[in-house]
C-alpha positions in Angstrom: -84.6 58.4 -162.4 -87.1 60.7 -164.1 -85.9 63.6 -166.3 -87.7 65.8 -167.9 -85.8 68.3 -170.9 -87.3 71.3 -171.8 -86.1 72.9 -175.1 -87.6 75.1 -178.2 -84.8 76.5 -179.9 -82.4 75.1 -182.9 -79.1 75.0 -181.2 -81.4 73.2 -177.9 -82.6 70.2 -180.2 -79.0 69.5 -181.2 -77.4 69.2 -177.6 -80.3 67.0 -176.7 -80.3 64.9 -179.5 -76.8 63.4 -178.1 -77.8 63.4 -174.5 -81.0 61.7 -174.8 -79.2 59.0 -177.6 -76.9 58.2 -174.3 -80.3 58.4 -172.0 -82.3 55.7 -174.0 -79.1 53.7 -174.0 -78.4 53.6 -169.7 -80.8 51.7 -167.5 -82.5 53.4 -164.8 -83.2 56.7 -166.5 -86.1 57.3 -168.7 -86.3 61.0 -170.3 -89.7 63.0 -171.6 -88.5 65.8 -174.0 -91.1 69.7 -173.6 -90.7 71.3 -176.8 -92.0 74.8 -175.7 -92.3 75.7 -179.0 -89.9 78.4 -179.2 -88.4 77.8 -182.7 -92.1 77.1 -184.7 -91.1 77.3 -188.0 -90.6 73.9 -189.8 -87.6 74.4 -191.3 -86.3 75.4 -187.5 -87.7 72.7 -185.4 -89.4 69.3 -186.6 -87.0 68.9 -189.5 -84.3 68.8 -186.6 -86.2 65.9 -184.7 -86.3 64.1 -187.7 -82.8 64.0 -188.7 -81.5 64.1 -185.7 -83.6 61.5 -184.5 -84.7 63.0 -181.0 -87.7 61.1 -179.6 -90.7 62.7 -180.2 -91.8 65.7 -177.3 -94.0 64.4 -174.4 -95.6 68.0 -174.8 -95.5 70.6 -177.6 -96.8 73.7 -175.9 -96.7 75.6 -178.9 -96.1 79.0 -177.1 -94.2 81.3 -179.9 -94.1 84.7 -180.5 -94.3 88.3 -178.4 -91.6 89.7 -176.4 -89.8 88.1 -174.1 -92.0 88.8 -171.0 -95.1 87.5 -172.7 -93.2 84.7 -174.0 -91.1 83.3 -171.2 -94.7 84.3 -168.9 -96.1 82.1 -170.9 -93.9 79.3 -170.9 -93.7 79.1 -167.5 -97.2 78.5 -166.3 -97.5 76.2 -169.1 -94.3 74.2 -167.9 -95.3 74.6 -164.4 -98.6 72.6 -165.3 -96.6 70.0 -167.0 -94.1 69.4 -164.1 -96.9 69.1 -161.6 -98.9 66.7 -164.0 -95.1 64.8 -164.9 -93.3 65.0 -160.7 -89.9 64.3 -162.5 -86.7 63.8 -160.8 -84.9 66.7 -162.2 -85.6 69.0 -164.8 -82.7 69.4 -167.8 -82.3 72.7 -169.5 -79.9 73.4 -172.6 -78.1 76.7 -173.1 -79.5 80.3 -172.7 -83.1 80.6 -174.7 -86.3 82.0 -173.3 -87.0 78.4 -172.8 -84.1 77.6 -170.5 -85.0 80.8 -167.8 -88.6 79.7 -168.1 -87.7 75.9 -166.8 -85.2 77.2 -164.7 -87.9 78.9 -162.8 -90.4 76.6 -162.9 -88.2 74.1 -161.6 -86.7 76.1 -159.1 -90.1 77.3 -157.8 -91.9 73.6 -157.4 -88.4 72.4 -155.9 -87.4 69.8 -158.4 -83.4 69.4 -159.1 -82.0 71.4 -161.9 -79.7 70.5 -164.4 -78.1 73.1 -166.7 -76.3 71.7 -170.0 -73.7 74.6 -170.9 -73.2 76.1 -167.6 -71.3 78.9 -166.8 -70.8 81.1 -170.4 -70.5 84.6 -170.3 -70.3 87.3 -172.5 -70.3 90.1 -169.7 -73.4 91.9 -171.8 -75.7 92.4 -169.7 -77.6 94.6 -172.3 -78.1 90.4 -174.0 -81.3 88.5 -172.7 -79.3 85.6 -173.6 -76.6 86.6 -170.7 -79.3 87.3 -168.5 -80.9 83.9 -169.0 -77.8 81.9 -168.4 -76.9 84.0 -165.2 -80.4 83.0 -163.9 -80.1 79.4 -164.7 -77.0 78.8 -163.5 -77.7 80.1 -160.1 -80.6 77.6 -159.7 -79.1 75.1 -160.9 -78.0 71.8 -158.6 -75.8 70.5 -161.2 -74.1 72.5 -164.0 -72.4 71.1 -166.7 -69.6 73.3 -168.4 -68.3 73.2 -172.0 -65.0 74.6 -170.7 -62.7 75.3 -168.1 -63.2 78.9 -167.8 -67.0 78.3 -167.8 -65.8 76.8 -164.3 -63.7 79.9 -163.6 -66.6 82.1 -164.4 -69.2 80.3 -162.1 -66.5 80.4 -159.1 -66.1 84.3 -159.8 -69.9 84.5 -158.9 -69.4 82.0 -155.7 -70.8 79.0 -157.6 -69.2 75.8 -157.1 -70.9 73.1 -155.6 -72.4 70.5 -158.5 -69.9 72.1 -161.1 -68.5 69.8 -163.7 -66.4 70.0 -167.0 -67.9 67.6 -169.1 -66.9 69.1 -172.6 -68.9 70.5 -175.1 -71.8 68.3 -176.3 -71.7 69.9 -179.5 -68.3 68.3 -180.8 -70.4 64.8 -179.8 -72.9 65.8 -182.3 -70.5 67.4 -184.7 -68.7 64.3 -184.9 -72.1 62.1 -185.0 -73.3 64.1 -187.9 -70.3 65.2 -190.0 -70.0 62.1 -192.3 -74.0 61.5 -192.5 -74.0 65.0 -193.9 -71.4 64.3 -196.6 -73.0 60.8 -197.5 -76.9 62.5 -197.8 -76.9 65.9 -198.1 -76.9 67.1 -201.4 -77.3 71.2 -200.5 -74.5 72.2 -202.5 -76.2 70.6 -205.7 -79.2 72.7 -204.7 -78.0 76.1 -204.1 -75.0 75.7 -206.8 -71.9 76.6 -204.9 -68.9 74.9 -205.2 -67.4 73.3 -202.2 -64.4 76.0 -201.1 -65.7 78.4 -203.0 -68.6 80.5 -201.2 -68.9 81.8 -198.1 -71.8 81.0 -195.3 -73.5 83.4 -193.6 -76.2 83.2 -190.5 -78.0 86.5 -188.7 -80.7 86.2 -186.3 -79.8 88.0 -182.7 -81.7 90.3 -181.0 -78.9 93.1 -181.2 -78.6 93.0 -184.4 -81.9 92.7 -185.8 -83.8 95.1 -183.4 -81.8 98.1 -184.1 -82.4 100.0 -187.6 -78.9 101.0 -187.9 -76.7 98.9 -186.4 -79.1 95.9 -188.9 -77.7 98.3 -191.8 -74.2 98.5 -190.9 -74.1 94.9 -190.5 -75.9 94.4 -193.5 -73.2 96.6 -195.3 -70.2 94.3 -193.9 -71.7 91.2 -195.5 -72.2 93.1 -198.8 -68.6 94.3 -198.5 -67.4 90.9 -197.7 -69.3 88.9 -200.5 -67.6 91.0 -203.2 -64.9 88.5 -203.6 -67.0 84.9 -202.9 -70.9 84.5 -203.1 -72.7 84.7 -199.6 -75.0 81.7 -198.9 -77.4 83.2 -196.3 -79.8 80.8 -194.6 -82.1 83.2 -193.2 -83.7 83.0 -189.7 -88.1 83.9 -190.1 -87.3 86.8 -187.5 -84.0 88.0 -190.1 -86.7 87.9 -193.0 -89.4 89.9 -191.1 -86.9 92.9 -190.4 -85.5 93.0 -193.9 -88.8 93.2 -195.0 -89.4 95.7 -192.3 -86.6 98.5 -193.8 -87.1 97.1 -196.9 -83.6 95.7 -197.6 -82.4 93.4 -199.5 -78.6 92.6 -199.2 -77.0 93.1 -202.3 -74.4 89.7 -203.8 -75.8 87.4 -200.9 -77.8 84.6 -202.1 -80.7 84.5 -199.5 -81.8 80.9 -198.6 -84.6 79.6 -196.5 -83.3 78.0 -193.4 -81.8 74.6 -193.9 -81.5 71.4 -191.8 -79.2 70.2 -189.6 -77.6 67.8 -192.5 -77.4 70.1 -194.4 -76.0 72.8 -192.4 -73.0 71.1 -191.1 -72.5 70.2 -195.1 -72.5 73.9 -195.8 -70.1 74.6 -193.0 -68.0 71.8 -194.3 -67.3 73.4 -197.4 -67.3 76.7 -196.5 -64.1 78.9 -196.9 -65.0 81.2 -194.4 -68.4 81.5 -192.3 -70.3 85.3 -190.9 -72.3 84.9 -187.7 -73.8 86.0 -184.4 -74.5 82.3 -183.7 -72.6 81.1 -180.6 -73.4 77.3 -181.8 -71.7 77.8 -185.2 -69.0 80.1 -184.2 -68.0 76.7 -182.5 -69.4 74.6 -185.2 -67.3 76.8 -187.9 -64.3 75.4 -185.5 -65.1 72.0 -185.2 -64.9 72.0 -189.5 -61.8 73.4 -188.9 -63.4 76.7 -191.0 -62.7 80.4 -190.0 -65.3 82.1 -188.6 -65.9 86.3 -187.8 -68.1 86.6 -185.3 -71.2 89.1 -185.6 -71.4 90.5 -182.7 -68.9 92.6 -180.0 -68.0 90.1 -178.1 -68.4 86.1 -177.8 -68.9 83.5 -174.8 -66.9 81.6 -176.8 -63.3 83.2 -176.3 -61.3 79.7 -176.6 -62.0 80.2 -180.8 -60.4 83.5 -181.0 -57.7 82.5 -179.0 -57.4 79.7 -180.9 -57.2 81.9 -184.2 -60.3 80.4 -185.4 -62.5 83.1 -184.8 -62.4 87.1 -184.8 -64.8 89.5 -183.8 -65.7 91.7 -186.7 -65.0 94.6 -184.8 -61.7 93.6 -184.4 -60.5 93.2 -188.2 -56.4 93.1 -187.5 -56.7 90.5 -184.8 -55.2 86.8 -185.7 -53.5 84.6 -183.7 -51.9 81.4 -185.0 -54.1 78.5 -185.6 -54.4 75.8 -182.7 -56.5 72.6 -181.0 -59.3 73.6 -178.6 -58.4 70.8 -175.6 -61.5 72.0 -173.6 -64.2 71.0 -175.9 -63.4 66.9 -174.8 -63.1 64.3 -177.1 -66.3 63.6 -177.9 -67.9 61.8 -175.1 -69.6 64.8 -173.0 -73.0 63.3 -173.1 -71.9 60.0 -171.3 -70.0 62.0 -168.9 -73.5 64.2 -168.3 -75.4 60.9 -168.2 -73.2 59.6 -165.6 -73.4 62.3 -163.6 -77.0 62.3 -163.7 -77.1 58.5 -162.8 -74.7 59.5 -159.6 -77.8 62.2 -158.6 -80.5 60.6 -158.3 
C-alpha cells in the first residue's frame, strides 16, 4: 500500500511524525510525506522535521501566503499534479489547515481513498475556516480516525458513520515520545531565564483573533492583566508579529520570543504553571503536562479538557470543575491502531 500525507502546518508535522515512525516500521506500506508549505518559516517547519525526525517531504510545494482562496487554490492544482504524477493508494490528511481541505479535494476529485487523522471535531463556529475545513474533510473522507468518543457522536449527528474509528489522540503518542527527550536536551529555560514553575506560557496566532483590531486589543489586554503576577513567555507566531507591528502594539510584562521548537516547546509547557492559548494542539498538550490551560478563544473542539477541569475558556472566568483523567485520549498507541487500520484498507 501506497500513502501519500499531505501536511504544512506545525501541529500537522507532529501527528505525522508518530504515524509515519509506525509506517516505516510495518511491511507492506511505504509513505511519501507533501509538505505544501503552509508553515514557511524555519522556526515553524524544518526545525520540526529535524527533531522530530519525519522523513524528509517527497515534494515541498512551497505555496505560502494570501488568503485562503488563493492559498488553498493554489495548493490544490499543485497537489492534484503530484497525485497524478504519485497514483497513491490513499491520500492521508492531518487536522483542519488549508492544507487538509486542499488534499481532501484533490483526493476526492481524482477518486483516490481518503484518510482523515482527527476526524470528527467541532466547535459549531462556522464563522472559523478551520470548522469549515474539517466539515469538508470529513465528509470525503473513506476512513476517519477520531481522537474521541464524541468526535464519533458528532460525525453520526451529520449521518457519517461508515469507516469511523476511535483510535485516540496521536498527540498523547508524541507527547509521551517527546516529553523526556525534551527534559534531557532542551535547555530553553536557561535561554529565556525563567524558572521552572514560575512563568507563564503564552501562544496567539488564530485567524479570529489576529484579524480583528479590537477584539486583538482586548486580548492583548487579558494577557497584560494576567502577567502582572508571573512573567509571560510569548513564543510568537510570524502572522502574530506582523499584526502587532500592524497597530503598533507591544504587550506590556510579556517577554516576546521567536517561535521555538518542538523540544523545546513541550519543555516550556512542562514547567509552566499555567499556559494562555487559542491553540487547539496545546490546549491538549497543556493537559497531557498535566498544566492548566485558559483557552483564547469562545469556544474549543476540545470540550473533554474543560470538563476535565483542565481547561477554561477565558470568557468563562468562574468556571472550574474538579481535576480528572481524560480516558478518550488512549494510551498512547493511536498511531498503530491508525496503521492497522490502514493495512486492513488496502
Amino acid at each position: 500500500m501506497n500513502i501519500l500525507t499531505v501536511v504544512g502546518a506545525r501541529p500537522q508535522f507532529i501527528k505525522v511524525a508518530v504515524v509515519s515512525r509506525i509506517i516505516e516500521q510495518t511491511p507492506g506500506i511505504t509513505e511519501k510525506i507533501v509538505h505544501t508549505g503552509q508553515h514557511f518559516d524555519a522556526n515553524m517547519s524544518s526545525i520540526f522535521f529535524n527533531e522530530l525526525g519525519i522523513p524528509e517531504p517527497a515534494h515541498n510545494l512551497e505555496i505560502m501566503g494570501g488568503g485562503h482562496g488563493s492559498m488553498t487554490g493554489r495548493m490544490l492544482e499543485q497537489l492534484e499534479a503530484v497525485m497524478l504524477a504519485e497514483k497513491p493508494d490513499g491520500v492521508l490528511i492531518y487536522g483542519d489547515t488549508n492544507s487538509t481541505l486542499a488534499g481532501a479535494l484533490a483526493a476526492v476529485k481524482l477518486h483516490i481513498p481518503l484518510y482523515h487523522v482527527e476526524a470528527g471535531l467541532r466547535s459549531y463556529h462556522r464563522a472559523m475556516p478551520e470548522e469549515i475545513n474539517r466539515i469538508v474533510s470529513d465528509q470525503l473522507s473513506a476512513r476517519l480516525f477520531c481522537p474521541t468518543k464524541l468526535s464519533v457522536e458528532n460525525l453520526a449527528k451529520e449521518g457519517i458513520t461508515s469507516g469511523v474509528h476511535h483510535v485516540g489522540d496521536v498527540m498523547y503518542d508524541a507527547t509521551l515520545f517527546a516529553g523526556s527527550s525534551a527534559r534531557a536536551d532542551s535547555d530553553i529555560l536557561q535561554k529565556t531565564g525563567v524558572q521552572e514553575g514560575d512563568y507563564l506560557l503564552c501562544t496567539l496566532h488564530r485567524a479570529e483573533n489576529t484579524d480583528d483590531e479590537a477584539r486583538f486589543r482586548k486580548v492583548i489586554a487579558y494577557l497584560e492583566d494576567a502577567a502582572k503576577d508571573r512573567i509571560m513567555l510569548f513564543p510568537v507566531h510570524p502572522r502574530t508579529r506582523q499584526v502587532m507591528a500592524k497597530y503598533n502594539i507591544t504587550p506590556k510584562g510579556v517577554k516576546l520570543i521567536d517561535p521555538v521548537g518542538y523540544l523545546d516547546i513541550h519543555r516550556l509547557l512542562a514547567g509552566a504553571a499555567g499556559v494562555y492559548t487559542d491553540s487547539g494542539g496545546l490546549q491538549k498538550e497543556a493537559y497531557f503536562h498535566k498544566v492548566p490551560c485558559v483557552t483564547l478563544r469562545d469556544e474549543t473542539e476540545w470540550v473533554e479538557t474543560i470538563e476535565a477541569g483542565w481547561n477554561r475558556l477565558w470568557t468563562n472566568p468562574t468556571y472550574q470543575q474538579p481535576r480528572g483523567n481524560i480516558e478518550d485520549y488512549g494510551d498512547g498507541g493511536s498511531a498503530r491502531k491508525i496503521v492497522d487500520i490502514l493495512m486492513d484498507a488496502s
